[in-house]
N, C-alpha and C positions, 0 to 999 in steps of 0.2 A: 418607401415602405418600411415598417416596423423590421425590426432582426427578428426572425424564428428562433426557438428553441434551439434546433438543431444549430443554426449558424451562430448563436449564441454560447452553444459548448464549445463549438471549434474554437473560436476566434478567443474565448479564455486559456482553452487547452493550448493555441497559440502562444498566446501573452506569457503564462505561465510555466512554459517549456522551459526547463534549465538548460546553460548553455553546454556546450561540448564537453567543455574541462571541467564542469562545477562540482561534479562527482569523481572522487579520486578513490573508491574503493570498487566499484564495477568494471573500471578500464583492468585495473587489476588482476580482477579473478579472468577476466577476457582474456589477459596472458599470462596467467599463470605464477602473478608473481604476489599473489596477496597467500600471505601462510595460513597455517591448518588451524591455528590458532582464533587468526580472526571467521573463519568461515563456523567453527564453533559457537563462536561468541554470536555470530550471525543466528545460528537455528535457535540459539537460548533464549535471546532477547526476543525476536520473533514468536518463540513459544508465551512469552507476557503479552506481545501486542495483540497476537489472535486472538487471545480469551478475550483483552479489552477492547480492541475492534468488534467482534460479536455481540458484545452486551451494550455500545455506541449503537449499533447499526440499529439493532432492535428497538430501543431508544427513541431514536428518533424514526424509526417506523410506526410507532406506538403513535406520535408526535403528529405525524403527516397531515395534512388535512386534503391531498391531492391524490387521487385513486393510485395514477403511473408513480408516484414518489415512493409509498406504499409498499405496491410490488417492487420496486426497484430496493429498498433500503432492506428489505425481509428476504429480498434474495442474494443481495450481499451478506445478511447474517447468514442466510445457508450456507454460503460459500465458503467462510470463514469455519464453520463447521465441518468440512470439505477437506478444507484445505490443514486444520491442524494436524489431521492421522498423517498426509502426505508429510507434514513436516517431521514427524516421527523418524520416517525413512530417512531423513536428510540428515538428521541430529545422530542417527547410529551411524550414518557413511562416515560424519567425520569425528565418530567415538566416541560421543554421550550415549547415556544412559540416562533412567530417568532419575535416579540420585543425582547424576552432575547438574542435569539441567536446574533440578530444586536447589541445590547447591551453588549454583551459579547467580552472582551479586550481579544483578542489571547495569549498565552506566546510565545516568542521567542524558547523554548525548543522543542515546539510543532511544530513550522514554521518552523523550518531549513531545515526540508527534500521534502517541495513541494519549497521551494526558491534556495534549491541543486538542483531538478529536473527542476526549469526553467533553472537554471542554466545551464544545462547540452542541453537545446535546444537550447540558446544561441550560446554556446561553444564549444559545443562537436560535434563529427561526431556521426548522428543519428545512423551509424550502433554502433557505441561502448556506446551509449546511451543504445539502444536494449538490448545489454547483460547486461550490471550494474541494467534494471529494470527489465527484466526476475529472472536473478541472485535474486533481490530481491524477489519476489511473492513466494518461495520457503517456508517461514517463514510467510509473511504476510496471505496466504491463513488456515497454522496452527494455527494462532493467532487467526482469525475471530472464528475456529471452538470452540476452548476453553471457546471462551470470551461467545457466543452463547449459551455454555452449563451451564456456569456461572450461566447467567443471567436468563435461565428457571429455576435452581434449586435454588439458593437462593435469586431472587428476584423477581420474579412472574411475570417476562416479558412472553409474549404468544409471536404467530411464525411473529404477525404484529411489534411486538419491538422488534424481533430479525434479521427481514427480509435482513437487511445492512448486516450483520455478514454472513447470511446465503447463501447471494449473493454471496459473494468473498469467503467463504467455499467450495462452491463445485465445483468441477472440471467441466472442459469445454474439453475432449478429444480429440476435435477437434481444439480446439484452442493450446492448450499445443503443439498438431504435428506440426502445422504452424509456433509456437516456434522456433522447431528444423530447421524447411525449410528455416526460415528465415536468421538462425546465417549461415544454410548453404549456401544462398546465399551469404553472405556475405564472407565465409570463399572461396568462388568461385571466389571471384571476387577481391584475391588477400589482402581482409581487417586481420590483425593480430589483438587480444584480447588482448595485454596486457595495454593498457591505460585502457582500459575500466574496467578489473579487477580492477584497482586502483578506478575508480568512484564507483565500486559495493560496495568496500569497504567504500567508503563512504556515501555512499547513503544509505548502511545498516547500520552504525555506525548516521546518524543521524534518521534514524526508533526508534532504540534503543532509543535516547535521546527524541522523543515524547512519546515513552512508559515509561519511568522513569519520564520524567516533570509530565506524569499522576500520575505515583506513589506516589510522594510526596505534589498531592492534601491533603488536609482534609477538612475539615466543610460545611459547608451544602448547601451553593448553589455557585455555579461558579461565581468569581467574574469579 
């Protein structure tokens, strides 16, 4: 029998999973030994991705030609919408402002995966956009939880400076099924996944590279 939608996200989400170690800035904040410095630099850079994940998302919602892709992509720009105020909170916990954050020079290590992601609305067919950023949220929504727990045990963030983290932490079971409806529309309407595999792949390979840019922060305010 053909692969379903559904067992077609898993088995990317699979493939695509980074291994244990590949992330050296999440184990980090987990114990407490990544400085205040990088968790700064963390809400700045994040403050650029949001705006340009929202105006992606939209993008290729506009884009869609699949009912479920639609919904699914226009409710990740909500969410993105959502989720910038929370991040607000996170950038005061670790003592920005909104002068620092305007003030604060991006790295390029950080930028490559929301400039992948314009990329891909540019370039790519929105349906095989779909899977390469489902494919990713597999990893990103584990990240959030860690980083989350990090941050209430060894640095005395409360649930308003962890609210960003805790947002994309927790599951949406209603949206994750519209996931699957979606790929399966797609897989309906005659579309194959394997380009798209190749974006997942990169699209997770430059996730990685803004969580290791973080890693190799140190000193004490983001410059």
């Amino acid at each position: 029998m053909p692969e379903t939608g559904k067992e077609l996200l898993e088995r990317v989400q699979r493939e695509l999973l980074p291994g244990e170690h590949d992330n050296r800035f999440v184990p980090a904040v987990a114990a407490g030994a990544a400085p205040l410095a990088a968790l700064a630099a963390l809400a700045a850079e994040q403050h650029r991705i949001i705006q340009s994940d929202w105006r992606t998302f939209l993008t290729l919602a506009a884009q869609a030609v699949d009912p479920a892709a639609r919904e699914v992509l226009s409710t990740l720009a909500s969410g993105e919408g959502l989720a910038l105020a929370k991040l607000g909170d996170f950038a005061a916990a670790c003592g920005l402002d909104d002068d620092a954050i305007r003030a604060y020079r991006p790295t390029p290590g950080c930028q490559a995966y929301p400039s992948y992601l314009a990329w891909l609305a540019l370039n790519g067919n929105p349906r095989d956009a779909l899977l390469a950023i489902l494919a990713n949220f597999a990893a990103w929504g584990g990240y959030c939880a860690t980083i989350s727990a990090g941050l209430r045990e060894h640095y005395g963030f409360d649930e308003t400076g962890t609210g960003f983290f805790d947002f994309f932490a927790t599951p949406v079971p209603e949206l994750e099924e519209l996931y699957a409806v979606a790929i399966q529309q797609a897989l309906d309407g005659g579309w194959t996944p394997e380009r798209s595999i190749g974006y997942g792949r990169l699209l997770q390979g430059y996730e990685l590279m803004f969580w290791n840019t973080l890693a190799d922060i140190t000193g004490d305010a983001p410059a």
